[in-house]
MMTF fields as JSON, N, C-alpha, C and O atoms, coordinates in Angstrom:
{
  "mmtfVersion": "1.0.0",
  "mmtfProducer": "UNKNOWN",
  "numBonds": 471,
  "numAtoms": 472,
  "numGroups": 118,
  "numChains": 1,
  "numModels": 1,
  "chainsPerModel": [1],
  "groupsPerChain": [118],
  "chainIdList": ["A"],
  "bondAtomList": [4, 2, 8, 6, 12, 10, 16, 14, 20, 18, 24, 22, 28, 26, 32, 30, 36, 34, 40, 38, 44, 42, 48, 46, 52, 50, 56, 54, 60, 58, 64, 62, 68, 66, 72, 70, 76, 74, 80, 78, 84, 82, 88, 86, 92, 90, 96, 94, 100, 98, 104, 102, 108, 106, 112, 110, 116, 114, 120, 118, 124, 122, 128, 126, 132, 130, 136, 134, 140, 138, 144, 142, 148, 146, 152, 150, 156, 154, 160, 158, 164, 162, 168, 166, 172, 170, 176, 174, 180, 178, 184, 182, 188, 186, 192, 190, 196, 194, 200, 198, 204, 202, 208, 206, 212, 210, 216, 214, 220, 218, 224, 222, 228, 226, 232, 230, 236, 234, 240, 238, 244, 242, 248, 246, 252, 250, 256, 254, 260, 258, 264, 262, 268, 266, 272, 270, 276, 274, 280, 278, 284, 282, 288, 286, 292, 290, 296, 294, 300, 298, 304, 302, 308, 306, 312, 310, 316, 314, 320, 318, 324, 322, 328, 326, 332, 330, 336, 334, 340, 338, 344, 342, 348, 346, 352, 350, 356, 354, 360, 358, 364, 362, 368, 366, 372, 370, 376, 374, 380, 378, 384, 382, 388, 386, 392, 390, 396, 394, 400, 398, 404, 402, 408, 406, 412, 410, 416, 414, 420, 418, 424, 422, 428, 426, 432, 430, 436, 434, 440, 438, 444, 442, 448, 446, 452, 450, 456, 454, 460, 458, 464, 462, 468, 466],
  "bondOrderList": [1, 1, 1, 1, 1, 1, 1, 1, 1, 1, 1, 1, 1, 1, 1, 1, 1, 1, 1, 1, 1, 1, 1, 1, 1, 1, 1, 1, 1, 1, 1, 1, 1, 1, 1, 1, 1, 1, 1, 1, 1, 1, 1, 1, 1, 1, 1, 1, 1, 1, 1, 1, 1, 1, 1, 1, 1, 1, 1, 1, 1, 1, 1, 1, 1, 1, 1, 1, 1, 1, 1, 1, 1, 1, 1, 1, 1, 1, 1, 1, 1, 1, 1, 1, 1, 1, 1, 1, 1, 1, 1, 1, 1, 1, 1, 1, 1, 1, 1, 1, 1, 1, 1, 1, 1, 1, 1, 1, 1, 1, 1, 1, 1, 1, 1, 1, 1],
  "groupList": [{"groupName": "UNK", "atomNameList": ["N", "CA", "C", "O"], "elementList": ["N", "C", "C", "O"], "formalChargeList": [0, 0, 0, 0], "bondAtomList": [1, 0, 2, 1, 3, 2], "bondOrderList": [1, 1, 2], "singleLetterCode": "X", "chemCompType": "L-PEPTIDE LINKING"}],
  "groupTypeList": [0, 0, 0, 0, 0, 0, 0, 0, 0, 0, 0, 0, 0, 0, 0, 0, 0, 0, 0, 0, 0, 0, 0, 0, 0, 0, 0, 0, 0, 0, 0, 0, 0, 0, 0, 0, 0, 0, 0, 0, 0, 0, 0, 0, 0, 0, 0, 0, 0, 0, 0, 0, 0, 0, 0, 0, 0, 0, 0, 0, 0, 0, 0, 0, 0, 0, 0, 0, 0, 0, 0, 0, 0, 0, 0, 0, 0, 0, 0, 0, 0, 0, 0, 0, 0, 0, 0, 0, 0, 0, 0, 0, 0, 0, 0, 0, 0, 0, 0, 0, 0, 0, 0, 0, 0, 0, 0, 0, 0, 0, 0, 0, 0, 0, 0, 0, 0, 0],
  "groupIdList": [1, 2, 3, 4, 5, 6, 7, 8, 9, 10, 11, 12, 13, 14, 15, 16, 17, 18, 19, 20, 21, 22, 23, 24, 25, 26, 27, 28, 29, 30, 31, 32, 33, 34, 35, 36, 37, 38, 39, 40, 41, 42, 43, 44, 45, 46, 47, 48, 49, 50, 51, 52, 53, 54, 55, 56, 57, 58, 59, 60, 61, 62, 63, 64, 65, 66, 67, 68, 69, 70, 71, 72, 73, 74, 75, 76, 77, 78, 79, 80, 81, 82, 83, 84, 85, 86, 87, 88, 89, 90, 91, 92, 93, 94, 95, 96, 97, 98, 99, 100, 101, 102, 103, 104, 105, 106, 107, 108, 109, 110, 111, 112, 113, 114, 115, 116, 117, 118],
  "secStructList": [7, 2, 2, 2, 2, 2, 2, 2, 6, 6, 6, 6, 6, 1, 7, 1, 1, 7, 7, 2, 2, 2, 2, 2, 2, 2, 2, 2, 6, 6, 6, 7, 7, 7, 7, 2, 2, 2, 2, 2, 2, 2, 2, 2, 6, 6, 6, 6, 7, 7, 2, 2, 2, 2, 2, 2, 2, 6, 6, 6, 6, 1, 6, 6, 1, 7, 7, 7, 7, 7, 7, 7, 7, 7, 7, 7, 7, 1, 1, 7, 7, 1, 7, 7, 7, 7, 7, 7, 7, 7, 7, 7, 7, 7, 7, 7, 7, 7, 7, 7, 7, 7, 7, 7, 7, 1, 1, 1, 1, 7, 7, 7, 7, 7, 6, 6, 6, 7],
  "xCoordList": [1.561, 1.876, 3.229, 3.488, 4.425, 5.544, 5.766, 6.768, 4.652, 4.269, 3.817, 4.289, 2.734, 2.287, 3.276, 3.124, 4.443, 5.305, 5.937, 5.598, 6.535, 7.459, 6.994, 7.891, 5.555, 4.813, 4.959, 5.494, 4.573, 4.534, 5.796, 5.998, 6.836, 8.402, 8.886, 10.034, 8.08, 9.125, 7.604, 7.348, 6.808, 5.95, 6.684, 7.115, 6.888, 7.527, 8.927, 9.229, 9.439, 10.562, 10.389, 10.999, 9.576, 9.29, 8.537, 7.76, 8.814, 8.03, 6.635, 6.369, 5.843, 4.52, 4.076, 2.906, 4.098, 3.972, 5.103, 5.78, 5.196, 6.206, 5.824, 4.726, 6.715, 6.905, 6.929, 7.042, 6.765, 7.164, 8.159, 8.395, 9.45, 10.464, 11.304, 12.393, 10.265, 10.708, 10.614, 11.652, 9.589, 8.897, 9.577, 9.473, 10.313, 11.407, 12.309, 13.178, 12.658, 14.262, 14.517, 15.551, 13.032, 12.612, 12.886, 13.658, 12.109, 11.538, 13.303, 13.721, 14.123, 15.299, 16.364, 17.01, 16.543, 17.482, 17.553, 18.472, 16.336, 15.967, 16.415, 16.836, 16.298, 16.064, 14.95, 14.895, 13.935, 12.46, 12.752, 13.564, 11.42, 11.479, 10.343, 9.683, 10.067, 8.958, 7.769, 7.994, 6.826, 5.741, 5.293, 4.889, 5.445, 4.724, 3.311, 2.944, 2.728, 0.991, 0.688, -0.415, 1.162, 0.739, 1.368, 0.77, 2.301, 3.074, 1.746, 1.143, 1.654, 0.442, -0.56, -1.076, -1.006, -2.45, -2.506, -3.294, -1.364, -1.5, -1.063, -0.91, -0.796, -0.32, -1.705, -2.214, -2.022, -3.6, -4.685, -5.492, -4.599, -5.626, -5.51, -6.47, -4.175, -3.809, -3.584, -3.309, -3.627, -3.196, -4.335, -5.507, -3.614, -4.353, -5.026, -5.961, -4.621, -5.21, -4.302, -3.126, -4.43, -4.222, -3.787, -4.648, -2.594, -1.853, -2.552, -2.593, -3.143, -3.435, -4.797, -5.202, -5.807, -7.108, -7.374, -8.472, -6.495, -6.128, -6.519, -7.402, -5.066, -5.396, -6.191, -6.335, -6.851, -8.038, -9.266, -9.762, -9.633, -10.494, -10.521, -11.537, -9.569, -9.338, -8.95, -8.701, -8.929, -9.044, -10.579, -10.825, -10.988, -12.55, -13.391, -14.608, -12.844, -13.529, -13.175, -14.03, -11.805, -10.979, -12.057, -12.308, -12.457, -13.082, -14.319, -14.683, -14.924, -16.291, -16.296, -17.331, -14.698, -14.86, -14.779, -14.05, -15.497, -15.371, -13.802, -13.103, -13.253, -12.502, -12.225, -11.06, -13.404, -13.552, -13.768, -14.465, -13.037, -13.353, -14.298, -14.393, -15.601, -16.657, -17.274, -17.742, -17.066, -17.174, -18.524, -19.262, -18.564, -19.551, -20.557, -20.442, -21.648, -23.022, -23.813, -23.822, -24.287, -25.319, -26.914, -27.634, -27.319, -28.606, -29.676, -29.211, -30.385, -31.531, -32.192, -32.792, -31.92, -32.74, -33.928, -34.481, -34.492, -35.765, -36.879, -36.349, -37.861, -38.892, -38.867, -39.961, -38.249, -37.922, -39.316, -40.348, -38.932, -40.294, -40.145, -40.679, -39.37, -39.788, -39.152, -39.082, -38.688, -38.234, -36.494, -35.994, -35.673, -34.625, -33.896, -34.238, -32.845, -31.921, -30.668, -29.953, -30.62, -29.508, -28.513, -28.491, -27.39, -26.011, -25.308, -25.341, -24.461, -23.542, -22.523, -22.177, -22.087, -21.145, -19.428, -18.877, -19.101, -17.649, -17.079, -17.242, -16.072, -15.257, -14.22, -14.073, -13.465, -12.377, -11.207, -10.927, -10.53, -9.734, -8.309, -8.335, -7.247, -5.937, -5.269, -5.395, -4.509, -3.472, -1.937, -1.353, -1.5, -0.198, 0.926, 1.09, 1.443, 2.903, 3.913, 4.511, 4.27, 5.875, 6.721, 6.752, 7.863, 8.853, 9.571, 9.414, 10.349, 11.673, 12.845, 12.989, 13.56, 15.276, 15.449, 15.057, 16.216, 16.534, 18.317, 19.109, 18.622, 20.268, 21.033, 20.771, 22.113, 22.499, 23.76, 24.329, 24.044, 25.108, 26.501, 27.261, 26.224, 27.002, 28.488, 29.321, 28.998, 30.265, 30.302, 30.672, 29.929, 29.837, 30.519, 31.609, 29.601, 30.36, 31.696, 31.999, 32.408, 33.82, 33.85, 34.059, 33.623, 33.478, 34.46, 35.458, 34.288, 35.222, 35.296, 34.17, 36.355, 35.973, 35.849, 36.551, 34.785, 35.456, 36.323, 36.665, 36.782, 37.636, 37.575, 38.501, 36.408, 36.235, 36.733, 37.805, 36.345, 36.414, 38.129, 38.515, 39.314, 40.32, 41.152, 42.257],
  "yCoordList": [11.322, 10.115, 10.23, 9.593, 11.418, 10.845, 11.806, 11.734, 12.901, 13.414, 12.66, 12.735, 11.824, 10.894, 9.81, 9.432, 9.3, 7.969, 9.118, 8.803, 10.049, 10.822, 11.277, 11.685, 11.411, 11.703, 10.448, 10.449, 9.123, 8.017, 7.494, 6.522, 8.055, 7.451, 8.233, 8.038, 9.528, 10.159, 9.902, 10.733, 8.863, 8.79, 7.449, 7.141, 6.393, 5.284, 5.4, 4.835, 6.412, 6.671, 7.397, 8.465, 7.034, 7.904, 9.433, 9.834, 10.135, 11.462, 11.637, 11.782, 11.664, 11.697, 12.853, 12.529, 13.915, 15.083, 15.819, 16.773, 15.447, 15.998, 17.026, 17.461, 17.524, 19.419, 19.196, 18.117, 20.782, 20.384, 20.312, 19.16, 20.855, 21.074, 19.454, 19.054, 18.85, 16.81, 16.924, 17.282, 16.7, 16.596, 16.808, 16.15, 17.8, 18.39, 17.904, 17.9, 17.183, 16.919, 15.252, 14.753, 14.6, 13.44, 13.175, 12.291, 14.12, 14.445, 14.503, 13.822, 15.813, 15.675, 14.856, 14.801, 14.137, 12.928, 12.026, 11.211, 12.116, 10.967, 12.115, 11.679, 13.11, 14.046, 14.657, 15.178, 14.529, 14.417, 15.917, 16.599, 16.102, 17.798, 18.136, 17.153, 19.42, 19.35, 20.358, 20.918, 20.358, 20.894, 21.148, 20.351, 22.926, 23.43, 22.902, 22.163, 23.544, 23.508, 22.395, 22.381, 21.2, 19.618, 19.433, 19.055, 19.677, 19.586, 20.134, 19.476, 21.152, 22.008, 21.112, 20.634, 20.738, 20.41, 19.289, 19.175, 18.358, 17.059, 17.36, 16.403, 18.075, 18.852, 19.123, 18.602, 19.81, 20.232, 19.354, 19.414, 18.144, 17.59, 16.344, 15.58, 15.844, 15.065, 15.893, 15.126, 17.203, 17.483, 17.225, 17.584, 16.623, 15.934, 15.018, 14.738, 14.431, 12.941, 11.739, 12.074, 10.522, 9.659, 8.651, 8.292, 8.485, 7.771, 6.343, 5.895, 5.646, 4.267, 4.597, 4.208, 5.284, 5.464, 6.037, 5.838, 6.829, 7.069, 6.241, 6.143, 5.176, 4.184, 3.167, 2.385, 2.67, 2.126, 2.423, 1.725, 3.757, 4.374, 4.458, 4.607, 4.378, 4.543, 2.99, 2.411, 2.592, 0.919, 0.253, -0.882, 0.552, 0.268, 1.194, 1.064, 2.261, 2.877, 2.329, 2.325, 1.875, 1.031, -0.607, -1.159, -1.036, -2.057, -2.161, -3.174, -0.998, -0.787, -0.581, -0.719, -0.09, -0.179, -1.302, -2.265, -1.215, -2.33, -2.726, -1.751, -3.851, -3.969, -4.288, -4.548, -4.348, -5.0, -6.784, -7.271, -7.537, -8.91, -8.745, -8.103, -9.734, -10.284, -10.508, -9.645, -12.179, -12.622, -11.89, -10.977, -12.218, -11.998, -12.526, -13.292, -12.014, -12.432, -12.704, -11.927, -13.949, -14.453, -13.961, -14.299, -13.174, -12.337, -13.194, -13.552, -13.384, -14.139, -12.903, -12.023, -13.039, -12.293, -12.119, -12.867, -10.63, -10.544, -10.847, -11.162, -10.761, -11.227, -12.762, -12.818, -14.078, -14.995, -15.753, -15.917, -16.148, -17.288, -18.782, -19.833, -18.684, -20.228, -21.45, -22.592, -21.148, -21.926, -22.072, -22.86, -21.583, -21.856, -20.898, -19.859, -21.784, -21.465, -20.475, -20.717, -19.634, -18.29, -19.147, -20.287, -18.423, -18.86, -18.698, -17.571, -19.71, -19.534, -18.657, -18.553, -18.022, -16.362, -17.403, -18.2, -17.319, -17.633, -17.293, -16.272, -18.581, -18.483, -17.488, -17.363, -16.745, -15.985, -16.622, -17.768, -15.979, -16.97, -16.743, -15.888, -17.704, -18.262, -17.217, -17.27, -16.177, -15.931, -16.463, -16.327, -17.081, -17.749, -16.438, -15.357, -16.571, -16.221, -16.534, -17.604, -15.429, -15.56, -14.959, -13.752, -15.634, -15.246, -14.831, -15.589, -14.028, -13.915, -13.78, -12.571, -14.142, -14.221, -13.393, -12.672, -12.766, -12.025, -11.606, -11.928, -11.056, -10.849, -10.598, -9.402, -10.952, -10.528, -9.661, -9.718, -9.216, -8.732, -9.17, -8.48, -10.611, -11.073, -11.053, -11.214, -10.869, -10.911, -9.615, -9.45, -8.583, -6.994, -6.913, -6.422, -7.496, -7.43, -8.236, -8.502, -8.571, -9.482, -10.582, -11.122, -11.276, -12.937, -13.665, -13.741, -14.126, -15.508, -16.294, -16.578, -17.117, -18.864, -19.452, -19.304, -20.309, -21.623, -22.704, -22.891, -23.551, -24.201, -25.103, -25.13, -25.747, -26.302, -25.339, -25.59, -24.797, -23.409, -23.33, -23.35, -23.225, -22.682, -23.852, -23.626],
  "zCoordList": [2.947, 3.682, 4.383, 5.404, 3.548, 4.476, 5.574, 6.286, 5.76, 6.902, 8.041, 9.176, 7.604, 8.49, 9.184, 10.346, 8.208, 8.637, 9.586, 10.727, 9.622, 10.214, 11.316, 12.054, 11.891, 13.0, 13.54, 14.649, 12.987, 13.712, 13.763, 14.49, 13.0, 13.876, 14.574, 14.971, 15.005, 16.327, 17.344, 18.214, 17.154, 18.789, 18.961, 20.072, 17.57, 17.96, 19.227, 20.278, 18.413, 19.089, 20.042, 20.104, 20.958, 22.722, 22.547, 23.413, 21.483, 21.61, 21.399, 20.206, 22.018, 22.147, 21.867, 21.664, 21.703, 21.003, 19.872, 20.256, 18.886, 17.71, 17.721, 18.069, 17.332, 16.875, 15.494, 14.913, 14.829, 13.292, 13.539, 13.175, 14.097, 13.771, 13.915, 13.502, 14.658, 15.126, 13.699, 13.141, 12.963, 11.592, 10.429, 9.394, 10.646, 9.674, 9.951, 9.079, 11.366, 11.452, 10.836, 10.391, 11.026, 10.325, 9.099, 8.727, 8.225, 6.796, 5.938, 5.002, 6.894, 6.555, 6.306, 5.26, 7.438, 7.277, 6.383, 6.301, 5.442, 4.261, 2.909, 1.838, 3.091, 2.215, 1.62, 0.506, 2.589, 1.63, 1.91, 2.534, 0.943, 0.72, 2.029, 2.365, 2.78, 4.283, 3.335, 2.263, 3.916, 3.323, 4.561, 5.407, 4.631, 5.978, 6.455, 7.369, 5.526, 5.387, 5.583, 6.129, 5.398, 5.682, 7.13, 8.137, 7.046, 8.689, 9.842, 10.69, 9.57, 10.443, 10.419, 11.429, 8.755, 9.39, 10.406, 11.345, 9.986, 11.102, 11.971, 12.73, 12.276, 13.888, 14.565, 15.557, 13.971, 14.314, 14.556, 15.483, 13.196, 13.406, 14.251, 14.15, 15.364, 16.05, 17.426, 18.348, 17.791, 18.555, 20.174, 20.287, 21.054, 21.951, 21.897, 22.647, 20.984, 20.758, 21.085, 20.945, 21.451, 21.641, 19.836, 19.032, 19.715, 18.817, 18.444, 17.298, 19.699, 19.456, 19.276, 18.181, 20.086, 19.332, 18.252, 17.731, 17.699, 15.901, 15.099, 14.247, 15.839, 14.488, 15.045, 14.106, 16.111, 16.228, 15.299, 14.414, 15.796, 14.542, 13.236, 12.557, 12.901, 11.037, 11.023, 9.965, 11.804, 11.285, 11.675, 11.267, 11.996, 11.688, 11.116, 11.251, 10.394, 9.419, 7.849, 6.963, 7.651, 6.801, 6.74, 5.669, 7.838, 7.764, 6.92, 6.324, 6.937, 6.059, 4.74, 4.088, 3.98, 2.967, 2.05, 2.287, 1.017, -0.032, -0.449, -0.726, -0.518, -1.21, -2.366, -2.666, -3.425, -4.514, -4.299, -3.408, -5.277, -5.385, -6.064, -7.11, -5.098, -5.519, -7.151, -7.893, -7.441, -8.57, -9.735, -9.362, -10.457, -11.854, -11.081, -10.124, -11.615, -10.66, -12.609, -13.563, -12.484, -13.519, -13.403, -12.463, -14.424, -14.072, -15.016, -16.098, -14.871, -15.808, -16.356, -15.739, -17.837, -19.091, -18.523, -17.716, -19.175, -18.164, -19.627, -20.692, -19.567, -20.124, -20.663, -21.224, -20.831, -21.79, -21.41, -22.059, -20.101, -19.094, -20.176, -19.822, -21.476, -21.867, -20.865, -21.318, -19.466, -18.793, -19.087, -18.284, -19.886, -20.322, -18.902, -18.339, -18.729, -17.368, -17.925, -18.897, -17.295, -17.596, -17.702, -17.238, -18.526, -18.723, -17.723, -17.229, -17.09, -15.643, -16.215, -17.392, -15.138, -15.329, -16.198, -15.439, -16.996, -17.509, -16.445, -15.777, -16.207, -15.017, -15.529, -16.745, -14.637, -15.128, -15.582, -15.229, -16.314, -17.415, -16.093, -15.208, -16.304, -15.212, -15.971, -17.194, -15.41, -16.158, -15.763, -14.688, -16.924, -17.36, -16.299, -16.863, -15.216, -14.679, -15.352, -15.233, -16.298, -16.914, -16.451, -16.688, -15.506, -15.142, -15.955, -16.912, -16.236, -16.658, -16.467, -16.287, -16.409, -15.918, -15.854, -16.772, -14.664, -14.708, -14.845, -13.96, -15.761, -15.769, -14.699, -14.568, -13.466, -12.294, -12.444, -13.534, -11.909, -12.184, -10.74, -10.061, -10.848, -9.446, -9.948, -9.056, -11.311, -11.915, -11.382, -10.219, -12.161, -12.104, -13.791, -14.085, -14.666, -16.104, -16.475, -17.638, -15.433, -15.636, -15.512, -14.426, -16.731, -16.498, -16.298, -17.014, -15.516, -14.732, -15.442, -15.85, -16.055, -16.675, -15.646, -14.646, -15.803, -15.272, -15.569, -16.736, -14.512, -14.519, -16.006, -16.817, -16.14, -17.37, -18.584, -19.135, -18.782, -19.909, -20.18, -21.349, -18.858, -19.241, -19.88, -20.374]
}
């Protein structure tokens, strides 16, 4: 992936064809470590292509996948027939959000009195 951000911040930034060596000079400035073999392949596998029909495409291929969700589905027992109605799916249980305080460190360890206090 941080091959990929680093291709798309030197087209952001006007260069429409990166080099590896754009790639590396990218990758560098953050400190990331460069990985030839990945550099190449997206070199390769973008080369003469159009940036915005890229991600046009992989965003309607992204569209088809499932994202999960979709609730408990209630199945009716198979053989019963005495007319008795399946059990509705248990709603999913709320889970309780416990915040916790968090300690700041806006003193930096050196407590101030306050005025009351002294």
């Amino acid at each position: 992936m941080k091959v990929v951000a680093a291709y798309l911040l030197a087209v952001l930034g006007g260069n429409t064809t990166p080099s590896a060596e754009d790639l590396k000079d990218i990758l560098g400035s953050v400190g990331a470590e460069t990985d030839d073999d990945r550099i190449q392949l997206l070199l390769s596998e973008v080369k003469g292509k159009d940036i915005t029909e890229l991600i046009a495409s992989g965003r309607e291929k992204l569209a088809s996948v499932p994202s999960g969700g979709g609730g408990a589905v209630a199945v009716a027992a198979p053989g019963g027939g005495g007319g008795a109605a399946a059990p509705a799916a248990a709603e999913p249980k709320k889970e309780e959000k416990v915040e916790e305080k968090e300690d700041t460190d806006d003193d930096m360890g050196f407590a101030i009195p306050s005025v009351n206090e002294c």
